[in-house]
Kinemage of the C-alpha trace (Angstrom):
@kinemage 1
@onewidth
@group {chain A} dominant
@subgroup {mainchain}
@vectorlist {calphas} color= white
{ca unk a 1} P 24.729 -18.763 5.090
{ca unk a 2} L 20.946 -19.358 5.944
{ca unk a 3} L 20.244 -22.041 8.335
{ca unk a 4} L 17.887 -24.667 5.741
{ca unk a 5} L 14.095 -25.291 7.883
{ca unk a 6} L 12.512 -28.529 5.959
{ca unk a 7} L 8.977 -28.515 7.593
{ca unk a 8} L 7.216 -31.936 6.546
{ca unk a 9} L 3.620 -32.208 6.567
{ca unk a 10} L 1.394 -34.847 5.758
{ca unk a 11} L -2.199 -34.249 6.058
{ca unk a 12} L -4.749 -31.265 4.562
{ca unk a 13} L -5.570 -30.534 8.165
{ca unk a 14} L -1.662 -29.966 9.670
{ca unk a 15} L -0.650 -27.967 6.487
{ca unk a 16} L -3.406 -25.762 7.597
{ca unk a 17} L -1.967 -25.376 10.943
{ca unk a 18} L 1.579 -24.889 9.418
{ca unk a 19} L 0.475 -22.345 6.886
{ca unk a 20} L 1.345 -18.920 8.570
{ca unk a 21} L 4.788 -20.820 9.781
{ca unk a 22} L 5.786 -21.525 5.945
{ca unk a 23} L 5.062 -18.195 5.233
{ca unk a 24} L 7.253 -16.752 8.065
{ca unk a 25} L 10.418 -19.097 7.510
{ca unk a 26} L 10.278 -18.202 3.379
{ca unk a 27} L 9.732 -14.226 4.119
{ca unk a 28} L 13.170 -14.694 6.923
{ca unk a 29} L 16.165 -13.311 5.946
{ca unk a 30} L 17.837 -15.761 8.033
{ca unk a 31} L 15.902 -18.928 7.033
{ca unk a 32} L 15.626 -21.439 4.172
{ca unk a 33} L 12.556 -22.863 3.680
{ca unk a 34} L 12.167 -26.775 2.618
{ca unk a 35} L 8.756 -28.383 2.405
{ca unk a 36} L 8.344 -32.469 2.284
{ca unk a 37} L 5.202 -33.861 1.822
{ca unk a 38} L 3.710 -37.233 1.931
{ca unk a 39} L 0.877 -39.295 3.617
{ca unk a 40} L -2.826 -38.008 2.266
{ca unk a 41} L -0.852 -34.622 -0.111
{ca unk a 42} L -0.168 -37.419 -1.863
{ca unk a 43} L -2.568 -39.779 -2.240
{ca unk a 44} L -6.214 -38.991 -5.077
{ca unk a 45} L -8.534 -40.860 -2.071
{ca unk a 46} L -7.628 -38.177 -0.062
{ca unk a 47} L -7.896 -35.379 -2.722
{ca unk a 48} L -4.324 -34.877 -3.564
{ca unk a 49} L -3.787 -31.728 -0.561
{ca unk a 50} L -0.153 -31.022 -2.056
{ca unk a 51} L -1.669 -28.839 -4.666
{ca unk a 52} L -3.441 -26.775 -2.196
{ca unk a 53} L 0.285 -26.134 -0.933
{ca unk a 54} L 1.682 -25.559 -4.282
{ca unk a 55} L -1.630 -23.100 -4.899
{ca unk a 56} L -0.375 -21.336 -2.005
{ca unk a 57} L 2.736 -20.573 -3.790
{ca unk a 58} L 4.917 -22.669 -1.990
{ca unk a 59} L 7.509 -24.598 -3.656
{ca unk a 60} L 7.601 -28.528 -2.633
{ca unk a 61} L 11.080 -29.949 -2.741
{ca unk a 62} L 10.499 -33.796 -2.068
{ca unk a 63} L 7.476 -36.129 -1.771
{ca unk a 64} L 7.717 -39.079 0.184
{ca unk a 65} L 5.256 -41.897 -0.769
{ca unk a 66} L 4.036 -44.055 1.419
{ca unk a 67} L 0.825 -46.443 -0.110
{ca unk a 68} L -1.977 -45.523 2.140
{ca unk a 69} L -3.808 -48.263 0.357
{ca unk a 70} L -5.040 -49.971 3.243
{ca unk a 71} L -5.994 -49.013 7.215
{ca unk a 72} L -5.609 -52.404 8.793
{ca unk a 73} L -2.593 -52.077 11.807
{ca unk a 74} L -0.181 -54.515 9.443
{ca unk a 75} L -1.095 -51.709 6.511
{ca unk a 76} L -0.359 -48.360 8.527
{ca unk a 77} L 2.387 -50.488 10.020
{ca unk a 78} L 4.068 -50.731 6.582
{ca unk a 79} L 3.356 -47.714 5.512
{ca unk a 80} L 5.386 -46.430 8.290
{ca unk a 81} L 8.296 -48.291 7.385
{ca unk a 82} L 8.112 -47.455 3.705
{ca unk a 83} L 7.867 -43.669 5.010
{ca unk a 84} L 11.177 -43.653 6.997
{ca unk a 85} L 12.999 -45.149 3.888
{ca unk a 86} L 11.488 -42.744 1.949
{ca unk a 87} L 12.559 -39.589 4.494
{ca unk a 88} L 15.946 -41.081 5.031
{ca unk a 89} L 17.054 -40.417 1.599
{ca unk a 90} L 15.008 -36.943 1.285
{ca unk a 91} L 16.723 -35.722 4.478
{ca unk a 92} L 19.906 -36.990 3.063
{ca unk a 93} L 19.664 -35.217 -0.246
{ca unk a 94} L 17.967 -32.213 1.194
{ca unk a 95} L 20.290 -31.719 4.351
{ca unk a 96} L 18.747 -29.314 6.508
{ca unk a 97} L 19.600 -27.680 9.659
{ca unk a 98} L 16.640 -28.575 11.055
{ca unk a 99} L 13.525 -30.440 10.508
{ca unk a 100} L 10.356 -28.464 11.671
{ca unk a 101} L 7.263 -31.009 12.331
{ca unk a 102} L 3.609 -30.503 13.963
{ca unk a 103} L 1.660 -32.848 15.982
{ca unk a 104} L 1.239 -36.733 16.281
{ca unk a 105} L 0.490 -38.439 13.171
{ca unk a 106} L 2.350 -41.696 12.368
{ca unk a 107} L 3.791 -40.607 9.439
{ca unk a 108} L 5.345 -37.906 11.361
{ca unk a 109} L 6.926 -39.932 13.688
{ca unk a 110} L 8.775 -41.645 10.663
{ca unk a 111} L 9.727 -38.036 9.828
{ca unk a 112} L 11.144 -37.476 13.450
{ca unk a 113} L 12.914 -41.231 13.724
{ca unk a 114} L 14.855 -40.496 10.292
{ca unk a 115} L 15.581 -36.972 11.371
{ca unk a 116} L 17.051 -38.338 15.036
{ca unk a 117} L 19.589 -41.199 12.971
{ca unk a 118} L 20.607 -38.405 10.649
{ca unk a 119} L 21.651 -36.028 13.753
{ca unk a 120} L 19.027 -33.412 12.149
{ca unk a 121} L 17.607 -31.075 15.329
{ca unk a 122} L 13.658 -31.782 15.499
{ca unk a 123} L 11.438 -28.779 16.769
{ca unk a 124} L 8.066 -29.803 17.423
{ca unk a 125} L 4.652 -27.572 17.389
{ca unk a 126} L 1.841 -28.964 19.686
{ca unk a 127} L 3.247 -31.240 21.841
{ca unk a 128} L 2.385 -31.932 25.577
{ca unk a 129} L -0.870 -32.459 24.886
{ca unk a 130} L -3.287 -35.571 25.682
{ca unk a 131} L -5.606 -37.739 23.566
{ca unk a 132} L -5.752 -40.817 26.200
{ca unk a 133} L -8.064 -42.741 23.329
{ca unk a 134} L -6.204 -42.628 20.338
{ca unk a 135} L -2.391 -43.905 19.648
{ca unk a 136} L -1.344 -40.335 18.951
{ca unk a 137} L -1.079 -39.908 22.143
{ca unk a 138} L 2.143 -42.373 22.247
{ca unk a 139} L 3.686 -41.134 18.931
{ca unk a 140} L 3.119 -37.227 20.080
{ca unk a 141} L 5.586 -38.357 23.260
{ca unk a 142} L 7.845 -40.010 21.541
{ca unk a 143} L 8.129 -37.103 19.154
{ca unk a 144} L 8.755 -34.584 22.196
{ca unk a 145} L 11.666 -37.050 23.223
{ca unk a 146} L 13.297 -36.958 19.220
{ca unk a 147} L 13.408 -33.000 19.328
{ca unk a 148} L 14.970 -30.021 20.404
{ca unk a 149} L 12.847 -27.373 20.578
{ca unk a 150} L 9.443 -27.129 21.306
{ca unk a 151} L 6.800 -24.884 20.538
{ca unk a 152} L 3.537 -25.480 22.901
{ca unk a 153} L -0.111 -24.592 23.155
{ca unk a 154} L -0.515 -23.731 26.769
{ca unk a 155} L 0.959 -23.686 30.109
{ca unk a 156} L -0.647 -26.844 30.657
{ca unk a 157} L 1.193 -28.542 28.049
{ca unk a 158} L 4.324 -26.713 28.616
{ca unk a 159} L 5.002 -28.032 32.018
{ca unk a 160} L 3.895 -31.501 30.640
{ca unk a 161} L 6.711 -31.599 28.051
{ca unk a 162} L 9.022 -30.372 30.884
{ca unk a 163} L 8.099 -32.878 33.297
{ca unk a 164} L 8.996 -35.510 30.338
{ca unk a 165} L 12.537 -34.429 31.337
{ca unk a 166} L 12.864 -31.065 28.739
{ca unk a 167} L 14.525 -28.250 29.091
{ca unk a 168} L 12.226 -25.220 30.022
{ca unk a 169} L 14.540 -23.210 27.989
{ca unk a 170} L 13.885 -25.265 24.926
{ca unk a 171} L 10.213 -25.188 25.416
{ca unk a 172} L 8.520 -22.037 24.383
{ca unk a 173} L 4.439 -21.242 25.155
{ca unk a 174} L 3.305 -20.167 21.826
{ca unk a 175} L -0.310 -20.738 21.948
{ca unk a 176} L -2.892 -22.698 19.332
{ca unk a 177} L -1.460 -22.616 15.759
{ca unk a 178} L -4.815 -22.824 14.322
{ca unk a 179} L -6.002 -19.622 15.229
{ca unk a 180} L -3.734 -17.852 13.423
{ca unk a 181} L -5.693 -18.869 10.081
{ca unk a 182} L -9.412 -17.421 12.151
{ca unk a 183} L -6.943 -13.921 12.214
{ca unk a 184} L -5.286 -14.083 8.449
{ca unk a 185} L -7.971 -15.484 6.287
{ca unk a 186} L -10.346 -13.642 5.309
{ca unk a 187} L -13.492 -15.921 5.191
{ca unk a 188} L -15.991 -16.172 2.606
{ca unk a 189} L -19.773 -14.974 2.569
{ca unk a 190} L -22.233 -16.872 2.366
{ca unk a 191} L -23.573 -16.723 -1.268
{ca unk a 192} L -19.971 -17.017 -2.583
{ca unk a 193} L -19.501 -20.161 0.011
{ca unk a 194} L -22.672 -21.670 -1.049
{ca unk a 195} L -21.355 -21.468 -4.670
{ca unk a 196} L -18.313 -23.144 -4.284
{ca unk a 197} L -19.560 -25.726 -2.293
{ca unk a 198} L -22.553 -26.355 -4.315
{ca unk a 199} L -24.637 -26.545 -1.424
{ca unk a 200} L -27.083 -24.686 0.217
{ca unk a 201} L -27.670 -24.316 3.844
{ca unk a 202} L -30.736 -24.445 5.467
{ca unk a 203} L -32.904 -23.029 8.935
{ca unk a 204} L -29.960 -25.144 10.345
{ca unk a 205} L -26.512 -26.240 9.819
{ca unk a 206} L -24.238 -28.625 10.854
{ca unk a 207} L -20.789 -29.478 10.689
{ca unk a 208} L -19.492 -33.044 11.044
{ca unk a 209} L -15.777 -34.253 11.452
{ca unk a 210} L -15.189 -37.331 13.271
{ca unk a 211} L -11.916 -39.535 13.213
{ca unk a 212} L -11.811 -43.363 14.398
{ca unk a 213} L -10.614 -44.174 17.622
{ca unk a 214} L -7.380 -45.871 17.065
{ca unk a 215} L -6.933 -47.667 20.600
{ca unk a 216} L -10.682 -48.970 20.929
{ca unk a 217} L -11.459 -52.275 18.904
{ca unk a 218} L -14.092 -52.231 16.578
{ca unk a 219} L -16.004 -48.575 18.104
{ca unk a 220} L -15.265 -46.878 14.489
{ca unk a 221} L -18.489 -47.589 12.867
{ca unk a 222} L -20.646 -48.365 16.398
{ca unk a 223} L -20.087 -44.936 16.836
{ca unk a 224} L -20.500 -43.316 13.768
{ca unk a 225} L -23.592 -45.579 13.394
{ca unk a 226} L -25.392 -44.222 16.398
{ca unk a 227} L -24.306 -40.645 15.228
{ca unk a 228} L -25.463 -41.042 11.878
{ca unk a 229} L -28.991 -42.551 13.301
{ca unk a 230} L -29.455 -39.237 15.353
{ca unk a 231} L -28.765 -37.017 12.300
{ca unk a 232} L -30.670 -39.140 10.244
{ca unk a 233} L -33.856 -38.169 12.582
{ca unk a 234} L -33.593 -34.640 13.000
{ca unk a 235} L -35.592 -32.129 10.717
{ca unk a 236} L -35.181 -28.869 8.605
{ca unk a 237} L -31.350 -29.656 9.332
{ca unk a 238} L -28.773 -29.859 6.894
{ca unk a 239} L -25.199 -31.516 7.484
{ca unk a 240} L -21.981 -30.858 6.311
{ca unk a 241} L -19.439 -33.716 6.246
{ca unk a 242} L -15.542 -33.614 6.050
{ca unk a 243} L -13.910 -36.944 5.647
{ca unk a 244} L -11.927 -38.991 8.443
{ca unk a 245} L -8.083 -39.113 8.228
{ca unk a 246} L -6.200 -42.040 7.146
{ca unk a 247} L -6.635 -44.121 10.185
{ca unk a 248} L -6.781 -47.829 11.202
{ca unk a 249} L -10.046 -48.046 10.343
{ca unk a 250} L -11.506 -45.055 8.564
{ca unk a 251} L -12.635 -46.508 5.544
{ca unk a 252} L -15.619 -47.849 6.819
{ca unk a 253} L -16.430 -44.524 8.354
{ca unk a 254} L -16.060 -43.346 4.491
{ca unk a 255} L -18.358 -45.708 3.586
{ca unk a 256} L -21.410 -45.171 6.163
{ca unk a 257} L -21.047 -41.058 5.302
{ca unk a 258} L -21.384 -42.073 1.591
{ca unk a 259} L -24.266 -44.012 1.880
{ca unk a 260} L -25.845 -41.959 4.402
{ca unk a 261} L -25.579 -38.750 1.891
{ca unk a 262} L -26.689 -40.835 -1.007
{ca unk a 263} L -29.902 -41.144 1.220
{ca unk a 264} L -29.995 -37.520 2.347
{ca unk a 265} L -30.315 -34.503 -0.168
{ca unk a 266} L -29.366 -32.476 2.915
{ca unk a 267} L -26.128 -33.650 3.366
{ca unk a 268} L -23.019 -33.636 1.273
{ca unk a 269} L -19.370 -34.771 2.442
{ca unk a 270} L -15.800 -33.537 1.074
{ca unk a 271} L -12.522 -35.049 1.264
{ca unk a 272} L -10.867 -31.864 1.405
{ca unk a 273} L -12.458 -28.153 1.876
{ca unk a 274} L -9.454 -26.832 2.434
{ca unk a 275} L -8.732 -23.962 5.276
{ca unk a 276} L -10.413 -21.267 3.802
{ca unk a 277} L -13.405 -23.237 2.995
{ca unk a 278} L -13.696 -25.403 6.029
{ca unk a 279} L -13.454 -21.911 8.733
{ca unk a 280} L -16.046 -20.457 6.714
{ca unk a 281} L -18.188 -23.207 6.575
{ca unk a 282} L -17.714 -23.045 10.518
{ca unk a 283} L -18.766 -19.505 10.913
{ca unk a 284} L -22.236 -20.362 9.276
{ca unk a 285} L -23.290 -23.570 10.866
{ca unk a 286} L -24.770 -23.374 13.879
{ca unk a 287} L -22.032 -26.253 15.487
{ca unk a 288} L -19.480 -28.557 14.994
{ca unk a 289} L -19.938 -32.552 15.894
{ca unk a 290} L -17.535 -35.463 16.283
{ca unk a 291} L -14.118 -35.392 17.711
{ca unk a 292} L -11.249 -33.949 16.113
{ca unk a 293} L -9.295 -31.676 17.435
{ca unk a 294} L -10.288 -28.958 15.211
{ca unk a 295} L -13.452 -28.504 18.069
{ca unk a 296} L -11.613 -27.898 20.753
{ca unk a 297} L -8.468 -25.960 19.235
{ca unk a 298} L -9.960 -23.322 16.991
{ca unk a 299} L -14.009 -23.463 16.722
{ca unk a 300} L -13.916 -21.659 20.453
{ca unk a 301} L -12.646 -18.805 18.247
{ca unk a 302} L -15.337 -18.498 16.016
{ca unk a 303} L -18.255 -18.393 18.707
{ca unk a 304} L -19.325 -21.785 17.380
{ca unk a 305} L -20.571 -24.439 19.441
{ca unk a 306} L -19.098 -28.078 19.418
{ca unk a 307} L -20.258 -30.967 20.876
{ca unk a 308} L -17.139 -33.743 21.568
{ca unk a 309} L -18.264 -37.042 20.970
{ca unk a 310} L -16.658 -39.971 22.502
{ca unk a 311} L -13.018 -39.983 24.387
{ca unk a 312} L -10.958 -39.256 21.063
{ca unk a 313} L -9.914 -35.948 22.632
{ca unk a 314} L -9.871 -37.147 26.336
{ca unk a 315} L -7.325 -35.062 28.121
{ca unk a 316} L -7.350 -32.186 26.235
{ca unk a 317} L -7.954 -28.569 27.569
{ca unk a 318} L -11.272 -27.345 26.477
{ca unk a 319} L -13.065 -24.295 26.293
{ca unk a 320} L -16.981 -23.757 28.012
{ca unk a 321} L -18.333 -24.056 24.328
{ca unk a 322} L -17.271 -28.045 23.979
{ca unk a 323} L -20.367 -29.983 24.984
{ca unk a 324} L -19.018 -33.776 25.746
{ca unk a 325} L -21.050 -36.416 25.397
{ca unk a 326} L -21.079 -40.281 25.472
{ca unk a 327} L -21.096 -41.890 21.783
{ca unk a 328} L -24.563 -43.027 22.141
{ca unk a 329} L -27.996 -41.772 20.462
{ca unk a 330} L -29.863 -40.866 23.551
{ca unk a 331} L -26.057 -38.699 24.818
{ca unk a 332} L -25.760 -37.184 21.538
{ca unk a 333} L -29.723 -36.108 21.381
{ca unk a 334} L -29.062 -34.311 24.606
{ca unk a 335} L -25.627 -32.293 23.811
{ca unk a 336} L -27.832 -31.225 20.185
{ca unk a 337} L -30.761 -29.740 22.502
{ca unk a 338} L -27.967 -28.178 24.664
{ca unk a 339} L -26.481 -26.818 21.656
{ca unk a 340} L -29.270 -24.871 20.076
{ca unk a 341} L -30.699 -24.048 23.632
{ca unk a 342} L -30.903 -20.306 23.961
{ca unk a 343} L -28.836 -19.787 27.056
{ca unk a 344} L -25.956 -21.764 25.493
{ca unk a 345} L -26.271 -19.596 22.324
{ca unk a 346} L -26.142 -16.676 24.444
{ca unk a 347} L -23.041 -17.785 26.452
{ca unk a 348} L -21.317 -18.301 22.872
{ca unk a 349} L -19.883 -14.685 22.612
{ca unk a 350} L -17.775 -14.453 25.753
{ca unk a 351} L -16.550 -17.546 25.343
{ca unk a 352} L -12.490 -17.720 26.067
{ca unk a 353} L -10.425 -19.688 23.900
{ca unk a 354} L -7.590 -21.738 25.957
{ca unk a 355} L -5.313 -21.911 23.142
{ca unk a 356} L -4.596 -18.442 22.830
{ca unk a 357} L -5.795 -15.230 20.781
{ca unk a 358} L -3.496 -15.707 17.873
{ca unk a 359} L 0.347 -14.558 16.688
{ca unk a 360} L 1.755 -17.800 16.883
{ca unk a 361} L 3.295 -18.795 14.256
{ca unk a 362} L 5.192 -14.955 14.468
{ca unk a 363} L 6.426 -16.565 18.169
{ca unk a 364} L 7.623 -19.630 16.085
{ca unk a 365} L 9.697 -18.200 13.147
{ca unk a 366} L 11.310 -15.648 15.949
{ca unk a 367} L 12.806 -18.785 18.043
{ca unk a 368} L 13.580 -20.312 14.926
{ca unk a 369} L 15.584 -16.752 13.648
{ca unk a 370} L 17.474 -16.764 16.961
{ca unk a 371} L 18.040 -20.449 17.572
{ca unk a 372} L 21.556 -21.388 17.777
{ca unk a 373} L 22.366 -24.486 15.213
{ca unk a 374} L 25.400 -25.520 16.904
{ca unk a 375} L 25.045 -28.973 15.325
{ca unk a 376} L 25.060 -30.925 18.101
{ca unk a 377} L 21.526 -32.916 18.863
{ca unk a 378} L 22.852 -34.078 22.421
{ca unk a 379} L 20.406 -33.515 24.874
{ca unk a 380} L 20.733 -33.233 28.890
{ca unk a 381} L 17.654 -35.357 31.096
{ca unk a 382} L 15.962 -32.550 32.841
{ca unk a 383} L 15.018 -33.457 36.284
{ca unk a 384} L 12.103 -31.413 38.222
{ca unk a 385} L 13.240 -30.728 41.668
{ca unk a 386} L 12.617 -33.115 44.016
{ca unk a 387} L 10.394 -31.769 47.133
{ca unk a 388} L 11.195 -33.146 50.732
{ca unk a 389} L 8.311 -33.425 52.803
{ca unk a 390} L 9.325 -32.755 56.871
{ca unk a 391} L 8.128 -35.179 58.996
């Protein structure tokens, strides 16, 4: 008998990371595949993702609903709750050998606390990692103490989740997930793009993705505000905007990139481009601003430029072609002249990516074929060895 994987996802942006994963556990002779979905799949602000995943040709087998009608802390905090109810009985019904989960999303962490009460083995993709500004960075660690096998980015990370008392045999250094998609999809051109997107770029492009910052009060819309007034200044430039997660506090970033576009003929914003869509967009801008993740994990793969705004992604390993700046006009004006400056273009091509040159997801699905599902979900503290110093 197969040994049942139920991956859950909950956001356009981690499916995209968990894409080549799916694929590998459903094509395993050895594996099950079970997909849960909930958070933004489900909800029509956030463009309804789960039908990207069902385009794909992936079967879903539960959704979870959890109301992301509001991003106050009491709202996120009850949608939290309402999502562990809602993957207690999924898990139940569904009763896998093991629930595979990605990153540090608070809907995910109700994914891994319902997994740990049902004795369900948790493997985990991207932990070890820091974000020092954002309350991922808290969830992501609690998640790498809920699971049993991990699957990290780099060595950096790796002896992170080991010094949190894991096994090194349980943790496996499998690079950046996200560059698998750079390898497997093949991107559109630029006519075709331009159709679909009903947009037209210009002498210059830019991308813009930026997320609130969920352990500063009230920064959100300070900083998108200052961002907003330097893009709002600059000329023969025309902007690209994805939309902010579901975050405390991302609606009012929705509504300053609405009104700003409404204002601007050169901009337009989506909720959702979608993988495809959003690496080919990259690969004809001429950078990437704001501060997801998506910057520093897989834009260094494309050649692109990014400039990191703020301390969102403080902590994080980045590659020489993240420009980090201060969210402030004056900080931001300087990282765009370093970004179209000629020597920085120049320096674009060698760039070396720190999460990895792609395969994997392949690394993933092969632990997963040879893991042994003994049932058990106790785990053993593992010390690091304790140095003496002579005196």
């Amino acid at each position: 008998m197969n040994n049942k994987i139920c991956v859950v996802t909950g956001s356009r942006a981690e499916y995209g990371l968990l894409r080549w994963v799916i694929e590998g556990i459903r094509g395993s002779d050895v594996l099950d595949l079970q997909i849960i979905v909930t958070g933004m799949h489900l909800s029509p602000e956030f463009g309804l993702t789960y039908r990207e995943i069902e385009f794909d040709g992936f079967a879903i087998d539960r959704k979870v609903e959890m109301l992301l009608s509001s991003d106050t802390p009491v709202g996120v905090t009850k949608s939290m709750g309402l999502a562990m109810q809602g993957f207690a009985d999924a898990l139940d019904s569904l009763q896998p050998n093991l629930v595979l989960i990605l990153g540090d999303r608070y809907e995910i962490f109700a994914a891994a606390s319902a997994a740990m009460i049902a004795r369900i083995p948790v493997a985990h993709l991207h932990g070890g990692e820091i974000t020092e500004a954002a309350f991922d960075e808290s969830i992501r660690h609690s998640i790498t103490k809920m699971s049993h096998l991990h699957f990290v980015a780099a060595e950096e990370y790796r002896q992170r989740v080991i010094q949190m008392g894991e096994d090194p045999a349980i943790v496996f250094l499998v690079g950046g997930l996200g560059i698998d998609n750079i390898l497997n999809l093949p991107r559109i051109d630029r006519a075709s793009l331009e159709l679909s997107l009903d947009f037209k770029f210009g002498e210059k492009n830019l991308l813009i993705t930026f997320h609130p910052v969920t352990l500063e009060h009230c920064t959100a819309a300070d900083q998108m505000h200052e961002l907003l007034g330097v893009l709002g200044a600059l000329e023969d430039t025309n902007f690209i905007f994805t939309m902010p997660n579901a975050d405390t506090g991302g609606r009012i970033l929705f509504e300053m990139i609405e009104e700003f576009v409404a204002h601007h003929p050169n901009a337009k914003a989506f909720t959702s481009l979608g993988q495809l869509r959003y690496l080919s967009t990259i690969a004809q801008v001429d950078g990437v601003i704001g501060n997801s993740s998506s910057g520093l994990i897989e834009v260094p793969s494309l050649n692109k430029g990014t400039i990191n705004i703020g301390n969102r992604q403080r902590g994080r390993l980045k590659a020489k072609s993240v420009i980090d700046c201060e969210p402030t006009r004056d900080c931001i004006s300087a990282a765009l002249e370093i970004l179209y400056s000629k020597d920085f273009q120049t320096n674009l091509s060698c760039v070396r990516n720190p999460y990895g040159e792609g395969g994997a997801s392949l690394k993933v699905v092969d632990v997963l074929e040879k893991y042994e599902f003994t049932g058990s979900v106790v785990k053993t503290f593992y010390d690091l060895p304790v140095c003496i110093k002579q005196s």
